[in-house]
C-alpha positions as CSV (number, residue, x, y, z in Angstrom):
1,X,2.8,24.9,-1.2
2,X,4.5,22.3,-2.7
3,X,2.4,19.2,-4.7
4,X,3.1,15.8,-6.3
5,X,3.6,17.3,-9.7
6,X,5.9,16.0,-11.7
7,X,6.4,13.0,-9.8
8,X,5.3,9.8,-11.9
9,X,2.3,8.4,-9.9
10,X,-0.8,7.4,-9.6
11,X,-2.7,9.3,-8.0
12,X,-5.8,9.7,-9.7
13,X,-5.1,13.1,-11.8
14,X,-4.7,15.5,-8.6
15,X,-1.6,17.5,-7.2
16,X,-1.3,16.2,-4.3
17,X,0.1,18.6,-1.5
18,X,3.1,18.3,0.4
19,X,5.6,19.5,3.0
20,X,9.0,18.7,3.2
21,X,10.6,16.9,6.4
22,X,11.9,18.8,8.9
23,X,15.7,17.8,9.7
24,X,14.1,16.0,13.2
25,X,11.4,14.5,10.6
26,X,14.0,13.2,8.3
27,X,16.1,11.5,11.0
28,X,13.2,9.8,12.6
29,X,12.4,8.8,8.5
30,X,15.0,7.4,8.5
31,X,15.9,5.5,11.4
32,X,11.8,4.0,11.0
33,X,13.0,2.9,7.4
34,X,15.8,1.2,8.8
35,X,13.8,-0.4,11.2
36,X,11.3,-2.0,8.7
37,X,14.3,-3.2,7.1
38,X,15.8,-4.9,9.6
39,X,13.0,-6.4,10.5
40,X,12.8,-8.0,7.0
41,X,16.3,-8.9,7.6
42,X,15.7,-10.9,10.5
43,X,13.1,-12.8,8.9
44,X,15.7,-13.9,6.2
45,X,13.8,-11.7,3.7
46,X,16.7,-9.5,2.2
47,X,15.1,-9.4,-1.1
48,X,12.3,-7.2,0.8
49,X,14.8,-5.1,2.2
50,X,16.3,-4.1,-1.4
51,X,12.9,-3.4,-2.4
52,X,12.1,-0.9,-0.1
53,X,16.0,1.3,-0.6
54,X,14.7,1.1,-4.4
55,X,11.8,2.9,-3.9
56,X,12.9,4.8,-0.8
57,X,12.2,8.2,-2.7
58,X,8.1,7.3,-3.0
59,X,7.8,6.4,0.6
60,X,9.7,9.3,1.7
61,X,7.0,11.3,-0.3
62,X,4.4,9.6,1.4
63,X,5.4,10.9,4.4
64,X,5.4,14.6,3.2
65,X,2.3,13.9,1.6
66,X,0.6,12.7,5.0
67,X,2.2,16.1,7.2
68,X,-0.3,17.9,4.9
69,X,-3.4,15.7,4.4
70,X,-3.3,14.7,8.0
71,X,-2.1,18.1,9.3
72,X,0.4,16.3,11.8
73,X,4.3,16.3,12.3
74,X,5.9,13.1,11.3
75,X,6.4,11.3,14.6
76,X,8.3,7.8,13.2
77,X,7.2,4.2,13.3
78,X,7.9,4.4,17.2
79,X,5.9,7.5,17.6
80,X,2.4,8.2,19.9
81,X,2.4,12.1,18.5
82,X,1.9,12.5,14.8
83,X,2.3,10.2,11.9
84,X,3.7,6.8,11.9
85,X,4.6,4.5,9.7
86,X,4.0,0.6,9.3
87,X,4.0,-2.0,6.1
88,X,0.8,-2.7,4.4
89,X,-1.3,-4.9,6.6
90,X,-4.2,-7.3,5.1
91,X,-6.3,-6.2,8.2
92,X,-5.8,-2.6,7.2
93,X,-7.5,-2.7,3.8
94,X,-11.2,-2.3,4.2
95,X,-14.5,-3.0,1.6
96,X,-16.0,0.5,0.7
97,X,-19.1,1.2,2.1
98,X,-18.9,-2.0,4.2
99,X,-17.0,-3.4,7.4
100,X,-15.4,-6.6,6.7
101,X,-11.6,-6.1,6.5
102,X,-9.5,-8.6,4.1
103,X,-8.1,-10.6,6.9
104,X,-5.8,-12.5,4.5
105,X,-4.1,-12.0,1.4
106,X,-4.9,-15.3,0.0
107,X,-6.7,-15.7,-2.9
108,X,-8.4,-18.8,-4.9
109,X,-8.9,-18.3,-8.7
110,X,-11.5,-21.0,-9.7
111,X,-12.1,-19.2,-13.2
112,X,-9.7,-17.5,-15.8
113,X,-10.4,-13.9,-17.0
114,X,-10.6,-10.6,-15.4
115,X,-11.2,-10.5,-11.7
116,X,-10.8,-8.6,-8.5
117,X,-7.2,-8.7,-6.8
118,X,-7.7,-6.0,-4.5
119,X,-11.3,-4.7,-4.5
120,X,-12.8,-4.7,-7.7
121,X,-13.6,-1.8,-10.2
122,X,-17.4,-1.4,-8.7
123,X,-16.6,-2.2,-4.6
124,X,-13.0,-1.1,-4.4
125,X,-10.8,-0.5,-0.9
126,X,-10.3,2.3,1.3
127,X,-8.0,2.1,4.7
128,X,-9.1,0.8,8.1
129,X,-8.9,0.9,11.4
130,X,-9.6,-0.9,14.7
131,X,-13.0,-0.9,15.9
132,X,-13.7,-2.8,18.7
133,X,-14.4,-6.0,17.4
134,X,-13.1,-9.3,15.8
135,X,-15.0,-9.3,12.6
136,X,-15.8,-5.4,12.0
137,X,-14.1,-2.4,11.3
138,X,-14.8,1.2,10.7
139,X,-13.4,3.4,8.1
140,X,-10.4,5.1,8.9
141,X,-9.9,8.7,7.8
142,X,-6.6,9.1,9.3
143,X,-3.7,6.9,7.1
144,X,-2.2,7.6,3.9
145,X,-0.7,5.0,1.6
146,X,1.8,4.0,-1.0
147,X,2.3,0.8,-2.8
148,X,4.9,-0.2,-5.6
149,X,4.9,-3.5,-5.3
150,X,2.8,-6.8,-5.6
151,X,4.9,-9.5,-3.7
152,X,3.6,-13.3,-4.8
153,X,4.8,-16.4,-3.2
154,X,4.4,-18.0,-6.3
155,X,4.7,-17.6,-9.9
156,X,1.3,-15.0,-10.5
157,X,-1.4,-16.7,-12.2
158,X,-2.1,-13.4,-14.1
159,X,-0.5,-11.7,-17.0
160,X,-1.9,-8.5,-16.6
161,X,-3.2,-5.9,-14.2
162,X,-5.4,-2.9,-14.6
163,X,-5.2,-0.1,-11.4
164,X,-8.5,1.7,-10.5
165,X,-8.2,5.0,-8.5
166,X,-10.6,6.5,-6.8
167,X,-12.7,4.0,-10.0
168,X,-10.8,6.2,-12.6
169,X,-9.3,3.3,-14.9
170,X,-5.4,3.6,-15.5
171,X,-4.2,1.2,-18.6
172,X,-4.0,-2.2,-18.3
173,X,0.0,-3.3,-17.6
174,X,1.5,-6.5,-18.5
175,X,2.9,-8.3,-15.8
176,X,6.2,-8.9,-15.5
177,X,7.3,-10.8,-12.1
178,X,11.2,-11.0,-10.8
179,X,12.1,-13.9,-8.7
180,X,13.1,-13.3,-6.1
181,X,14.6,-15.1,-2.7
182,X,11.1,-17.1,-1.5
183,X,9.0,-14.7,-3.8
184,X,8.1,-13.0,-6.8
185,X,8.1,-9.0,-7.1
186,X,6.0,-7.0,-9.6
187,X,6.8,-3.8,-9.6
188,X,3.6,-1.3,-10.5
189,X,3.4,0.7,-13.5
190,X,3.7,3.9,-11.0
191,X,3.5,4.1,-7.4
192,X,-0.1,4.0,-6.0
193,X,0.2,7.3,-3.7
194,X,-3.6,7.2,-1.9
195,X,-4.4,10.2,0.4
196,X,-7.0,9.3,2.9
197,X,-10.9,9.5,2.0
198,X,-9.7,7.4,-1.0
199,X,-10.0,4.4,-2.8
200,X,-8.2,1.8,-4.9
201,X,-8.6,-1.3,-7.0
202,X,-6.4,-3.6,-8.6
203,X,-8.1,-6.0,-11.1
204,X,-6.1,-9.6,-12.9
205,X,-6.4,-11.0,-16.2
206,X,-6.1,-14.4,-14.7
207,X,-4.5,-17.0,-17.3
208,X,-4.6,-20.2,-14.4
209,X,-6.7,-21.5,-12.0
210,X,-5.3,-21.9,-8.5
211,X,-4.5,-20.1,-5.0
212,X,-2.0,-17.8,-5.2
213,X,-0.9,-15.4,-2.0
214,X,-0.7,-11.4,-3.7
215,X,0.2,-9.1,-1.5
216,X,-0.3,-5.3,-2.2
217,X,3.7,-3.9,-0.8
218,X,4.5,-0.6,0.6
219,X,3.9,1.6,3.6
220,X,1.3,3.0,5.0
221,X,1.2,6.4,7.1
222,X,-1.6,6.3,10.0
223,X,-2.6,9.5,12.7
224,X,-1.7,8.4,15.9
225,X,-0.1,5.2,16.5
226,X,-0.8,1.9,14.5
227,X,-3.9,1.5,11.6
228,X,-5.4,-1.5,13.0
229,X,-8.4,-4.0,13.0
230,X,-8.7,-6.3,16.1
């Protein structure tokens, strides 16, 4: 079977399985990519859109990496059969080992220094799901994810980031952020590429104090429908 090796990610070390896309799987890749796009279009976010056809290769991989760790077809962002495929939600980023989702992707740095951006080093994130309720959420063992991008609404008040997979420490990466239309887009050392029954981190070496908006960019791959939290 096929793995991630070779590719330049991060993935904590492992060869990550894969299957290629059926011609079916392909077109419905496809046609969901161009959906998310438009959809950014619409919203007068084009920069977004250019973003996503950069990196279109990853996400494609995502996919083939989700047939196999969630041993379904690839049913498109429309699909009830299979995997789908949806942008990286707040809501769908969960605490490990507890069940308060990150609702929001705003953030207040009262100190300078190093500090969680998503999850922390010692309490990082896994994926969520819906559970029934406004304030809790279970873990979800059935989405896969890739990031590449940190999207800011401002300049970021941190010059440098250090990735934690799985709590394995990858070097810590200067931050370089391109303006953009409405935001700014740092693009990750490597592509996070997170099975599920994994977890992530992303610590700053924050320069400023202030509230800033980070959002972790990319796609994630959830069993069934939508990864959700009510």
């Amino acid at each position: 079977m096929a793995t991630t090796q070779g590719w330049f990610i991060i993935n904590g070390g492992e060869d990550i399985p894969i299957a290629p896309l059926t011609a079916t799987e392909e077109q419905l890749f496809r046609d969901s990519f161009s959906s998310i796009a438009t959809v950014y279009d619409e919203f007068g976010e084009k920069a977004l859109t250019s973003i996503l056809a950069a990196e279109a290769k990853y996400y494609k991989l995502g996919a083939e990496m989700a047939k196999v760790d969630l041993n379904s077809a690839f049913g498109g962002s429309l699909g009830t059969n299979g995997i789908s495929v949806q942008t990286i939600r707040s809501a769908t980023l969960l605490t490990q080992g507890a069940s308060t989702p990150v609702y929001t992707w705003g953030k207040t740095f009262s100190a300078t220094g190093w500090q969680g951006l998503f999850g922390t080093k010692s309490v990082p994130l896994t994926l969520t799901s819906s559970a029934g309720g406004a304030t809790t959420a279970s873990t979800y063992q059935n989405v896969d994810m890739v990031a590449t991008h940190i999207i800011d609404t401002q300049k970021p008040l941190y010059d440098e980031i250090q990735i934690y997979y799985n709590q394995k420490p990858y070097p810590v990466f200067p931050v370089t952020a391109q303006k953009l239309a409405g935001v700014y887009a740092i693009r990750l050392p490597a592509p996070i590429v997170l099975p599920n029954k994994n977890s992530f981190a992303i610590e700053a070496n924050v320069q400023r104090t202030g509230s800033s908006s980070p959002q972790l960019f990319g796609l994630q791959y959830p069993k069934y429908g939508y990864a959700i939290t009510q």
